[in-house]
C-alpha positions in Angstrom: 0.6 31.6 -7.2 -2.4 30.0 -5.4 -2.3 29.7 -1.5 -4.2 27.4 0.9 -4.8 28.0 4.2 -5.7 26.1 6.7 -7.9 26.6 10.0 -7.5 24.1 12.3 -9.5 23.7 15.9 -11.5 22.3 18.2 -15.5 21.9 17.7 -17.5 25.6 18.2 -14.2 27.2 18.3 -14.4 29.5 15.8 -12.7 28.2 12.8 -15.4 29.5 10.6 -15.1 32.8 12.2 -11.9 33.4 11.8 -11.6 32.2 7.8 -14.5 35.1 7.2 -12.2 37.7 9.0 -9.1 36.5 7.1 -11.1 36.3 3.4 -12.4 40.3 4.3 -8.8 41.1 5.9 -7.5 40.1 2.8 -10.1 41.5 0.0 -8.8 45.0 1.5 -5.6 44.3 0.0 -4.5 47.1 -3.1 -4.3 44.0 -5.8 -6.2 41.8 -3.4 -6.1 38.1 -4.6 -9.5 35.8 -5.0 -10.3 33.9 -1.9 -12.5 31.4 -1.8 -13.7 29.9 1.1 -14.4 26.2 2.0 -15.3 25.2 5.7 -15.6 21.9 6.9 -19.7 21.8 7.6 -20.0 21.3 4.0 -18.5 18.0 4.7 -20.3 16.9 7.8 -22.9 13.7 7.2 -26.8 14.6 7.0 -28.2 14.7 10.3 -30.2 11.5 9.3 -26.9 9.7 8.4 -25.3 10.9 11.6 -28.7 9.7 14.0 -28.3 6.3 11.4 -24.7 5.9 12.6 -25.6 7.0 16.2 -23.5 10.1 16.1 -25.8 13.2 16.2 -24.2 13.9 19.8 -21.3 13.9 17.9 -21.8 16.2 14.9 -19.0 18.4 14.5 -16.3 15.7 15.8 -14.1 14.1 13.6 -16.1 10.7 13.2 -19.0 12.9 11.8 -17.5 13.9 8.3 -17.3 12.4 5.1 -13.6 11.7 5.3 -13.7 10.5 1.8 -15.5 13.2 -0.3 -13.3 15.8 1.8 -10.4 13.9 0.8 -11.3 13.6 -2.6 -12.2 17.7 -2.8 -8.8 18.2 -1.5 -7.0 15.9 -4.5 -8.6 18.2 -6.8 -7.9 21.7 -5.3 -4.4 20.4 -5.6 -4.5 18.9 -9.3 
């Protein structure tokens, strides 16, 4: 049965952080399952984009990702 978990948080938090300790927590199991895991940063616009859009200041904030292709990764982890 596949799981998601989510990490939620404010910016420079340490979301990332945390989903690293959980993924080695967890590969210690006996029959550990597979985790895989997908942080947001993939998801962030190119810096270029985000200086085009006058958002740099603002990387990391929710305005600064591509709400779509995460949206549209998320449709097909559930399919």
């Amino acid at each position: 049965v596949p799981y998601v978990i989510g990490v939620a948080g404010s910016v420079a938090v340490g979301k990332s952080t945390t989903a690293r300790v959980l993924q080695a927590l967890l590969a210690r199991w006996a029959d550990h399952p597979r985790v895989d895991l997908i942080t947001t940063d993939g998801f962030l616009y190119p810096n270029d984009e985000l200086e085009r859009r006058g958002l740099l200041t603002r990387k990391g904030f929710p305005e600064s990702y591509d709400v779509r292709r995460l949206l549209a990764f998320l449709r097909g982890v559930k399919s």
